[in-house]
C-alpha positions in Angstrom: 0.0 0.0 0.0 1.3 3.4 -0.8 2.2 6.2 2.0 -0.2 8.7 2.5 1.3 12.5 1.3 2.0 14.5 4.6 -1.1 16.5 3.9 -3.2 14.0 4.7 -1.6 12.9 7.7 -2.9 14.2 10.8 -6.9 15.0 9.3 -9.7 14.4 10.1 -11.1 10.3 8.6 -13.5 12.8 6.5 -11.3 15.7 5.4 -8.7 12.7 4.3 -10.7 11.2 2.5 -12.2 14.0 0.5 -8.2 15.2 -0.5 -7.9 11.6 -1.7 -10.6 12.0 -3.7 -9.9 15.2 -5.4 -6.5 13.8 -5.9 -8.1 11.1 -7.8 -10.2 13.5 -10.1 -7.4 15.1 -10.7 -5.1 12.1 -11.6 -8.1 10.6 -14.2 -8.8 13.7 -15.4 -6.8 14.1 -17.9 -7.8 10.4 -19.2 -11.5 11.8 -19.5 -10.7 14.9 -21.2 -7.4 14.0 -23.2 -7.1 15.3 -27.1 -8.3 13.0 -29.6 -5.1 10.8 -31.1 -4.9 10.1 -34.4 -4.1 6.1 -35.2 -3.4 4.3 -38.2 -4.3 1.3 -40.2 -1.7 0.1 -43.0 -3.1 -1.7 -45.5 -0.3 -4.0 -47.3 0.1 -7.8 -48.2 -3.4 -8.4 -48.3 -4.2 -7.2 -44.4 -5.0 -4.9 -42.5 -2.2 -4.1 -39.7 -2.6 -4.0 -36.8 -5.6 -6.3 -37.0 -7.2 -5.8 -33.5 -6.5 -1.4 -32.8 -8.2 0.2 -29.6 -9.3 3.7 -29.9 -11.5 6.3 -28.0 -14.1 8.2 -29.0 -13.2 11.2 -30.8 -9.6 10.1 -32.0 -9.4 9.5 -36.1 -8.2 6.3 -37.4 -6.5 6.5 -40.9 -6.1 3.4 -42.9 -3.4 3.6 -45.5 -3.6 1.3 -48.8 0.6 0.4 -49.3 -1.0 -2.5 -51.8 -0.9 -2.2 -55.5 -4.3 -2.1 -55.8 -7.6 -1.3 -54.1 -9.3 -2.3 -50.7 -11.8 -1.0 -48.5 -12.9 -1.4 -45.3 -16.2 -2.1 -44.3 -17.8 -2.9 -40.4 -20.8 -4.7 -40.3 -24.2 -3.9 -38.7 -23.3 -0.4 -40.6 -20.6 0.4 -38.4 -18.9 2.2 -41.2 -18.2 1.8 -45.0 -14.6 3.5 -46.0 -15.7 3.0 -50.0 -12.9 2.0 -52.3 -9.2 3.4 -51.0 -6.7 3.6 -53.7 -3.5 2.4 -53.8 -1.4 5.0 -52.5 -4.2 6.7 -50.8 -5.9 6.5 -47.6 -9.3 7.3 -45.7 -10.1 8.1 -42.1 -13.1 8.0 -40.0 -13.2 9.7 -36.7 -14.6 7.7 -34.0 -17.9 8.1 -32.8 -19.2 5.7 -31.1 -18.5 3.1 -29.0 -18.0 -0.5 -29.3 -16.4 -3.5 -31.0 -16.3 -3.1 -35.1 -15.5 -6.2 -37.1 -14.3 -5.3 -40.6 -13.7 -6.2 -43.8 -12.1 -6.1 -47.1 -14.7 -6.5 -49.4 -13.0 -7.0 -52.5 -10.8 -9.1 -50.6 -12.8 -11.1 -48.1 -9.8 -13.2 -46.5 -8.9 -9.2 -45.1 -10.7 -8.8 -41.6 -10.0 -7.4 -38.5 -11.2 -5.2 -35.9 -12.1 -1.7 -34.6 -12.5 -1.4 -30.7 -13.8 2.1 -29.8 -14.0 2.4 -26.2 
């Protein structure tokens, strides 16, 4: 267990308890609030790496097509639907919502992997 900061030695069970828990807002807070990241997707040797990328709501993921010819990538339950990416080109979605996307090349259907947005 970690030592209590001298401030909090000596208070009040109540008054200790409330600094430790404005110390903890203020540790997580930035976690809450941080700036939206941006992540990337390459797209080369027929998949999609990395094939499992976590992500928050509100960062951008960019998948980037390094094969010589076209892919897409498309979640379903309409999660989302990138349209044909070029080779040498690239698309991004910014995250919106929450939850687990499976995805898919399909032009490719061998290409999957997956979008966790938590």
């Amino acid at each position: 267990m970690h030592a209590l900061p001298d401030q909090v030695k000596g208070m009040r069970k109540g008054h200790a308890s409330l600094w430790i828990a404005a110390a903890w807002c203020a540790a997580t807070a930035s976690h809450v609030f941080a700036e939206p990241v941006h992540r990337t997707i390459i797209i080369e040797a027929m998949q999609f790496s990395p094939r499992v990328l976590e992500a928050h709501v509100g960062d951008t993921v960019e998948w980037i097509n390094k094969d010589a010819f076209p892919h897409n990538a498309v979640a379903s339950a309409h999660g989302f639907n990138s349209t044909e990416i070029a080779p040498g080109e690239s698309w991004i979605l910014e995250a919106r919502q929450r939850g687990t996307f499976d995805y898919v090349c399909t032009l490719h259907p061998g290409m999957k992997a997956v979008l966790i947005v938590k």
